[in-house]
C-alpha positions as CSV (number, residue, x, y, z in Angstrom):
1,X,-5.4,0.2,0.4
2,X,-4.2,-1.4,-2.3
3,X,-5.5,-1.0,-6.3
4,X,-7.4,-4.6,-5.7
5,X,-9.1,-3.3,-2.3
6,X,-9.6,-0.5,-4.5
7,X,-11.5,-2.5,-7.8
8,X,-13.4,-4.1,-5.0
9,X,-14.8,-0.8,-2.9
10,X,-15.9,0.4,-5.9
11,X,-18.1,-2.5,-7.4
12,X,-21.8,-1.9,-8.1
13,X,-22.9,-3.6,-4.6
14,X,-20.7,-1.5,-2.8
15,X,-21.2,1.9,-4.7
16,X,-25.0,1.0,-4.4
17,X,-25.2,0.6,-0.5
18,X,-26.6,2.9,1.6
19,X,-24.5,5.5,3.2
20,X,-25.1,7.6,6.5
21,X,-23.2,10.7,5.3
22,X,-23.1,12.3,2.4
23,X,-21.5,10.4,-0.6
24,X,-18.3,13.2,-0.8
25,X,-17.1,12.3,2.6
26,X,-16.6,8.8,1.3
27,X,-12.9,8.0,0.0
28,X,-13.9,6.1,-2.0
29,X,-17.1,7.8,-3.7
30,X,-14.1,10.7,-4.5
31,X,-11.9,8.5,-6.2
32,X,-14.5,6.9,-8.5
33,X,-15.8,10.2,-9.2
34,X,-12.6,11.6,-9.9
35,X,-11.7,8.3,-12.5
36,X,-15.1,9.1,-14.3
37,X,-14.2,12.5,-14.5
38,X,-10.7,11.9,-16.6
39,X,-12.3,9.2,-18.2
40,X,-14.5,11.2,-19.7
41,X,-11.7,13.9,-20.5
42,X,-9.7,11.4,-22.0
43,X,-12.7,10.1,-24.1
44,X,-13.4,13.7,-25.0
45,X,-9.8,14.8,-26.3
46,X,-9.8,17.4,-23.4
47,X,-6.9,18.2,-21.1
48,X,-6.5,18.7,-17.8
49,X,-3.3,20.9,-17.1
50,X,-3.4,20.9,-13.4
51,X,-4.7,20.3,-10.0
52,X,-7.0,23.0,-9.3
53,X,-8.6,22.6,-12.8
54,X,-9.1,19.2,-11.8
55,X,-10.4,20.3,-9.0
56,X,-12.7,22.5,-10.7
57,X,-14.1,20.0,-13.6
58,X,-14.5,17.7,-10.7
59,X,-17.0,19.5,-8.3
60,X,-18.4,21.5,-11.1
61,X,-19.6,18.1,-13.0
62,X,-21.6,17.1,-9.6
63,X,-23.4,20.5,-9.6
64,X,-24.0,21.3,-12.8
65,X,-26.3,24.1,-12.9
66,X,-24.0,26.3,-11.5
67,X,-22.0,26.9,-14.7
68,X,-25.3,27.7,-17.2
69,X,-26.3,31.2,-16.4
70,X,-27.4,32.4,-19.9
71,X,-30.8,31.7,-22.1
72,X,-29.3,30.9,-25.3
73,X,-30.0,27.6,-27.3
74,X,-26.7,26.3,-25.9
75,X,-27.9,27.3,-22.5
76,X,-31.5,25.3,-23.1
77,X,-30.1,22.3,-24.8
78,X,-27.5,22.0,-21.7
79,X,-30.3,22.1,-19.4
80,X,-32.6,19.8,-20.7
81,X,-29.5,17.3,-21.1
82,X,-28.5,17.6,-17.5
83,X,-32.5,17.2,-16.3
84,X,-33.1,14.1,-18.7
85,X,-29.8,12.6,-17.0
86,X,-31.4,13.3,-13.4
87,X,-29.9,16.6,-11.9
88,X,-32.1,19.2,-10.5
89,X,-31.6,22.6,-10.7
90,X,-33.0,23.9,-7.8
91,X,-31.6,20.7,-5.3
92,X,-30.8,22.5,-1.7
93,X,-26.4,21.4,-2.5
94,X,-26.3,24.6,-4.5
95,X,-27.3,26.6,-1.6
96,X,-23.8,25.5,0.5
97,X,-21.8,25.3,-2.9
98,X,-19.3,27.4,-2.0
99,X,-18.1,25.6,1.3
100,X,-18.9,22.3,-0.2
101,X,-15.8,23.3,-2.7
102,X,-13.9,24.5,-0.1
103,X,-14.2,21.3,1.8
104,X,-13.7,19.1,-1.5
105,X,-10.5,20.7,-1.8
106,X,-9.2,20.4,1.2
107,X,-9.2,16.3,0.0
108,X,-8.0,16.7,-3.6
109,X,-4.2,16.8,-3.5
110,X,-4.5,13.5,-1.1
111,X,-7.2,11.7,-3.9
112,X,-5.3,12.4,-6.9
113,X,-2.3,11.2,-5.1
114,X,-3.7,8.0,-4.2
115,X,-5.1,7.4,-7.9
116,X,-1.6,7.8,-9.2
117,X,0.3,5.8,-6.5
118,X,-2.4,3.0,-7.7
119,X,-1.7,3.7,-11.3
120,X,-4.9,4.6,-12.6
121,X,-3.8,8.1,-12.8
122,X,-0.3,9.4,-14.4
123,X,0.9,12.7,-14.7
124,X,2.0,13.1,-18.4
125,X,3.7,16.1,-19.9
126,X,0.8,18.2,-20.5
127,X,-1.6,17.5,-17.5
128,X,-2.8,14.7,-16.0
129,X,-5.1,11.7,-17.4
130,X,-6.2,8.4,-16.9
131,X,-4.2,5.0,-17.6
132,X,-5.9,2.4,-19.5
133,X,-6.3,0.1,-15.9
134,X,-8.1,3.2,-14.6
135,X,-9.7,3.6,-17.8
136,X,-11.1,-0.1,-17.4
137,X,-12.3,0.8,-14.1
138,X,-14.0,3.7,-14.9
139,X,-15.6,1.9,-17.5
140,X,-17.6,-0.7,-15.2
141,X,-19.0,1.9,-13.1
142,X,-22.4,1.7,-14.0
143,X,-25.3,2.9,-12.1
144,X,-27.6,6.0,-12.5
145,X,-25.0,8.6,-10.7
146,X,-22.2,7.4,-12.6
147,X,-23.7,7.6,-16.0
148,X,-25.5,11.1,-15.0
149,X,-21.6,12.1,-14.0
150,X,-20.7,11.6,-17.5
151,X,-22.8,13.2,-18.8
152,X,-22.5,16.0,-16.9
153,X,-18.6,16.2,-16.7
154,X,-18.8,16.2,-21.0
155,X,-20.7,19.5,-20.8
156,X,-18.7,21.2,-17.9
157,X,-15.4,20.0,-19.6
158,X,-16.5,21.4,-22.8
159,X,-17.7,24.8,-21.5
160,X,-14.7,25.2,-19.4
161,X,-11.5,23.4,-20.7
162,X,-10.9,26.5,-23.7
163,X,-10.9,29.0,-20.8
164,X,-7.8,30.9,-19.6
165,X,-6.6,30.0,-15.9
166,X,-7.5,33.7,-14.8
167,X,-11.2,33.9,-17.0
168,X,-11.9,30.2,-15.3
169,X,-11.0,31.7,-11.7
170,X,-12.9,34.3,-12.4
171,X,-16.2,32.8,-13.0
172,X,-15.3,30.3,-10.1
173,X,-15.2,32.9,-7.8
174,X,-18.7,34.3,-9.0
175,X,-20.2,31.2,-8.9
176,X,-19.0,30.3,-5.8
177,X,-18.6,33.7,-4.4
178,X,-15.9,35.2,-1.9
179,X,-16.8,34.0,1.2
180,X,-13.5,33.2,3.8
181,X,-13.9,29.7,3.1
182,X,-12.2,30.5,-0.6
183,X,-9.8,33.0,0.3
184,X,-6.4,31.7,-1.7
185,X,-8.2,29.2,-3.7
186,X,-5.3,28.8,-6.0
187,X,-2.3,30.0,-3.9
188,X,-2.1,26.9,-1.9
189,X,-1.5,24.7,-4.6
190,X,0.1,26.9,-7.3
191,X,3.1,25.3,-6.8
192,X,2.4,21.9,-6.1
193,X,2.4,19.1,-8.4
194,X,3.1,15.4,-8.4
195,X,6.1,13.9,-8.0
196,X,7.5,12.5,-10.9
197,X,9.2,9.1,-9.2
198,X,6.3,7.9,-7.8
199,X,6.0,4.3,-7.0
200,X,4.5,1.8,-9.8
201,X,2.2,-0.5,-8.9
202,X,4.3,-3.1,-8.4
203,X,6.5,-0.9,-5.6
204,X,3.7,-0.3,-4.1
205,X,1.9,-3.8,-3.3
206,X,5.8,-4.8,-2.4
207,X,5.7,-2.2,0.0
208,X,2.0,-3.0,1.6
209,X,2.9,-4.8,4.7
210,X,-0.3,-6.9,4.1
């Protein structure tokens, strides 16, 4: 697929079409999803260092809820946000959060690969973020989802970004929990990050034998 195919999977008709399965299992529902997320890091002056706090903001932002557990004014004013944008606490996803993560990870590495191969995504010296074409693109997702994204991945990036690696795993793995889906959440991609000499985009629509 290359980043035109791309543009045109993820225009309002197509975004808007009914799907048979559920919207995660759709390439390209992860990709956009993962464009508005750095968009609205980038927007926000946040970073994000690596894969599996990408990974984190990412699914996080789609369920919310999961990351308000107090009953301060913060707490309240998050919540009402959140409802006023269209998420429901109580929707039947949080039940299976734990293996939905698990699954979503399984994808992640091979996403965010994609997105920078495409350059909409680059891998800069202090984490990764999103290039002013992805930025554009990003930017003309419009529907009710997409806009309720942002707003949700502005308060999950801004509870979570300031935490250490080992406090954020921490309260991943109670809000998750420890089930044998998430054993080694992190040790399987510890090490791995992108390659620096990936192809730009003009390599890579050379190389496209369409």
């Amino acid at each position: 697929m290359s980043e035109y195919d791309f543009e045109s999977a993820v225009s309002p008709d197509t975004l808007m079409a009914p799907v048979p399965r559920p919207p995660e299992t759709h390439t390209i529902f992860r990709l956009a999803q993962m464009l508005l997320l750095l968009d609205v890091a980038r927007s926000s002056g946040r970073r994000v260092a690596s894969v599996d706090r990408l990974g984190y903001y990412e699914f996080l932002a789609d369920g919310p809820f999961i990351v308000i557990e107090g009953d301060t004014k913060r707490d309240k004013d998050d919540r009402l946000t959140l409802e006023m944008a269209g998420f429901v606490p109580d929707q039947l996803a949080y039940a299976s959060s734990g293996h939905r993560f698990a699954s979503r990870r399984r994808r992640i590495q091979h996403d965010l690969s994609r997105l920078i191969a495409y350059g909409l995504v680059s891998l800069a010296g202090d984490g990764y973020e999103i290039s002013e074409r992805g930025a554009e693109i990003a930017g003309e997702l419009r529907s009710v989802y997409a806009d309720a994204y942002r707003v949700s991945a502005g308060i999950v990036l801004r509870r979570l970004s300031s935490m250490s690696n080992t406090a954020l795993e921490m309260s991943v793995r109670r809000w998750l929990g420890e089930s044998w889906l998430l054993i080694d959440l992190l040790d399987d991609i510890s090490e791995t990050v992108a390659p620096h000499d990936f192809p730009d985009q003009a390599q890579v629509q050379r190389q496209d034998p369409r």
